[in-house]
C-alpha positions as a printed Julia matrix, in Angstrom:
220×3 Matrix{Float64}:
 -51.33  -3.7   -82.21
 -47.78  -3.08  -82.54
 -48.63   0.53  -84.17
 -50.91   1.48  -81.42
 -48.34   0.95  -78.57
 -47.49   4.8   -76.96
 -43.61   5.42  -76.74
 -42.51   7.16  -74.3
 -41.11  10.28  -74.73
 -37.59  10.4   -73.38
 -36.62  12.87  -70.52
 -35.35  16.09  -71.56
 -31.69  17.08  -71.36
 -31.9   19.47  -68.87
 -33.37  17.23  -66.32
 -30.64  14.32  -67.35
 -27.88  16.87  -66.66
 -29.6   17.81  -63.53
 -29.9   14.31  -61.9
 -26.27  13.59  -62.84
 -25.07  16.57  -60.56
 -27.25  16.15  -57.94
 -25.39  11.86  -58.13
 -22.04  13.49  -58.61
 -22.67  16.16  -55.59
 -23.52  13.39  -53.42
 -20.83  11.21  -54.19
 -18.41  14.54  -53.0
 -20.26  14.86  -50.15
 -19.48  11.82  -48.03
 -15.46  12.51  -49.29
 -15.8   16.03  -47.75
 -17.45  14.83  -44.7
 -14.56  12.08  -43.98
 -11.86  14.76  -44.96
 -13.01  17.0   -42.48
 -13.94  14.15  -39.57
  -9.91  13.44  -40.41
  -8.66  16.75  -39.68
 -10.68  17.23  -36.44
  -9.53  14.18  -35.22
  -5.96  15.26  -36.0
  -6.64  18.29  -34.37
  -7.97  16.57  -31.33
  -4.96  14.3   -30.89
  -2.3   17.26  -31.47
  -4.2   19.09  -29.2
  -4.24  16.7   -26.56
  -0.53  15.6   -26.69
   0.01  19.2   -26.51
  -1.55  19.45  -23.12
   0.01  16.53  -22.07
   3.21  18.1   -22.99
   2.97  20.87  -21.24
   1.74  19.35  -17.7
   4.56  17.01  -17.5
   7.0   20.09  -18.08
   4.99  22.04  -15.46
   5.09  19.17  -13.12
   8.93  18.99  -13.99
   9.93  22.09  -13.13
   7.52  22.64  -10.44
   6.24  19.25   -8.39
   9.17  16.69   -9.91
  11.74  19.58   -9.68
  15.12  17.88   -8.41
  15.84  19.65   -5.16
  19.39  19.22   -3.6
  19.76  15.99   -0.99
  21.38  17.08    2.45
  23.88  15.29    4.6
  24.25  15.76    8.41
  26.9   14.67   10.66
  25.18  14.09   13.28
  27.97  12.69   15.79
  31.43  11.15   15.4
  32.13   9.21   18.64
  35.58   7.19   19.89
  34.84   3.46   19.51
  38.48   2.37   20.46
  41.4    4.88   21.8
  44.12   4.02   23.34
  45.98   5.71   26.05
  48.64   8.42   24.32
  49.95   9.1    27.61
  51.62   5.72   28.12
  51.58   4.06   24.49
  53.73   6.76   22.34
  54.24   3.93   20.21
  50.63   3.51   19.53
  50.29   0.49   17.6
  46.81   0.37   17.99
  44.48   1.4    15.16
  41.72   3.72   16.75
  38.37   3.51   15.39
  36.34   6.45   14.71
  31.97   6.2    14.35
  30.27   8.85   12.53
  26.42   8.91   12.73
  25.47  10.39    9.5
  21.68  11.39    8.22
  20.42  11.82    4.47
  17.45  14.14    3.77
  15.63  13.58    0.88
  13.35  16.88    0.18
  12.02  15.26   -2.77
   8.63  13.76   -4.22
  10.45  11.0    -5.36
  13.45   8.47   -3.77
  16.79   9.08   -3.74
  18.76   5.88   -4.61
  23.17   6.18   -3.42
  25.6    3.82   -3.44
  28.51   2.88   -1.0
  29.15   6.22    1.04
  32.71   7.2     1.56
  34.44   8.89    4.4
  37.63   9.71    5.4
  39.5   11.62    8.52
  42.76  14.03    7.78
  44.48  15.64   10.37
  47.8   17.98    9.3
  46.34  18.01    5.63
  47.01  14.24    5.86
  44.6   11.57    5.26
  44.76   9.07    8.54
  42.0    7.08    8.28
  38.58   5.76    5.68
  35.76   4.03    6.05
  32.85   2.76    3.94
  28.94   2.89    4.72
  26.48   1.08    2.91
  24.27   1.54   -0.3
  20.48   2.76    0.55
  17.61   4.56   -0.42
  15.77   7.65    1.11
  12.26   7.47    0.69
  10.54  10.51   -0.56
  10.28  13.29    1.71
  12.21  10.95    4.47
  15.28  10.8     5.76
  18.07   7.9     6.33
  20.24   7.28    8.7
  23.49   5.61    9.31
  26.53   5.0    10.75
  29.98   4.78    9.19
  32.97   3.67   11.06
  36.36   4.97   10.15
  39.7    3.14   10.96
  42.76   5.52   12.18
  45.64   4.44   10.72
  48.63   5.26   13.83
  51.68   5.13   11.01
  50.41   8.33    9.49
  49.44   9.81   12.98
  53.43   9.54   14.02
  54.21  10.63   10.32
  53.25  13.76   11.3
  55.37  16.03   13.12
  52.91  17.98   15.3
  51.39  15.3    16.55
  52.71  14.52   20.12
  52.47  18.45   21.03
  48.95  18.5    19.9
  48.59  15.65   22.33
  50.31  17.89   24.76
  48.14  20.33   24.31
  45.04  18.24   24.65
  43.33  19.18   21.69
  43.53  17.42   18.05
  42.08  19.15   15.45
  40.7   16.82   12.72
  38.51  17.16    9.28
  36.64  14.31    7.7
  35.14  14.36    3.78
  32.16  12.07    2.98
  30.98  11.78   -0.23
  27.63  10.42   -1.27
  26.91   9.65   -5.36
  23.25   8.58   -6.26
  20.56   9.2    -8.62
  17.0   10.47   -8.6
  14.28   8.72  -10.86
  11.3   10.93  -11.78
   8.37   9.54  -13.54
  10.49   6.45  -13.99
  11.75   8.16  -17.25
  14.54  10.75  -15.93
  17.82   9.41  -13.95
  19.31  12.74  -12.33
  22.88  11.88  -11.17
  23.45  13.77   -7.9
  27.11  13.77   -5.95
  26.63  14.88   -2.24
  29.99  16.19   -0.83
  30.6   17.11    2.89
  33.58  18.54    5.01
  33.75  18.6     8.3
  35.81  19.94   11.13
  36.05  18.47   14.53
  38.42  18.26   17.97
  39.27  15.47   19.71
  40.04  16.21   23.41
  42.89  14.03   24.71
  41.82  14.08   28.37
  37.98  13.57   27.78
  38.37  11.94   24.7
  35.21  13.03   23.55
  34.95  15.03   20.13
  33.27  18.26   19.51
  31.72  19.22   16.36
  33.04  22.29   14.77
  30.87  22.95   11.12
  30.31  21.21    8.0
  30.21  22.41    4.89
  27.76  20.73    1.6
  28.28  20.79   -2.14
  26.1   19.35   -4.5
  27.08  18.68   -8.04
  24.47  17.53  -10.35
């Protein structure tokens, strides 16, 4: 019968309150959880980008450090002379060879353009050549030769001239000049200008040419 049926009695309040907390706390719980997942991670990356920060500028400024490329004249020899004793007219250009090196002491290539060169004599320039682009390998060394044309004009332009030639002894200078660039990690282009001076003599009887000194600047 509909009087006999039991109702049941309905859950106290302080057990309602007390399931609705314990929903609530672990609704927070998984936000907490993700919040602090996110800030390790975060963490993590900065961390790591940190370290990677600090070995490239380590290997920079120790391993990738840009050391200074070196020029060497190695020999300037007499391709074509003619003979100042007879010809005082010399209307013959004389052609000059310099055998020049390039040490690269770096880890990575050394990339130049068109090398330049050019012979003075009485604080005159008498003659310029050209060499070619190249590349020194890393840790290598290149080497090649340059060929410089003497202009005569500007040898008879100057007034000393024939009594060097008496004398036997010319003494000349050449400046070569060597602008390239140095790629590390294939992110930083250091632009490096090689500059060398050189003296020399030319003995008129021989007419061989003896080395004196050179002298390097680097500007980077």
């Amino acid at each position: 019968m509909p009087g006999d049926e039991q109702v049941k009695p309905l859950a106290p309040a302080s057990l309602r309150i007390s399931s609705d907390y314990n929903d609530e706390a672990m609704s927070v719980q998984p936000n907490k959880l993700h919040k602090r997942n996110c800030i390790m991670c975060c963490g993590c990356v900065t961390a790591l980008l940190l370290i990677i920060a600090v070995t490239m500028l380590v290997l920079i400024f120790t391993v990738f450090r840009i050391k200074d490329p070196i020029i060497t004249m190695n020999q300037v020899t007499i391709q074509q002379m003619v003979n100042t004793s007879i010809n005082r007219d010399l209307t013959q250009n004389v052609t000059l060879v310099a055998d020049v090196s390039v040490k690269n002491p770096n880890v990575v290539s050394f990339k130049f353009g068109n090398t330049t060169t050019t012979a003075s004599y009485g604080g005159t320039v008498v003659g310029e050549g050209r060499g070619p682009a190249g590349r020194a390998k890393a840790k290598r060394s290149i080497r090649m030769n340059i060929t410089l044309d003497i202009m005569p004009q500007r040898l008879l332009a100057i007034p000393r001239f024939w009594s060097d030639v008496s004398s036997g002894a010319l003494n000349m200078s050449s400046y070569t000049s060597i602008s390239g660039k140095v790629k590390v990690l294939k992110i930083f282009n250091k632009h490096v200008v090689v500059r060398m001076n050189c003296t020399f003599t030319y003995n008129v009887s021989t007419q061989a040419i003896l080395q004196d000194q050179c002298v390097t600047h680097v500007k980077v």
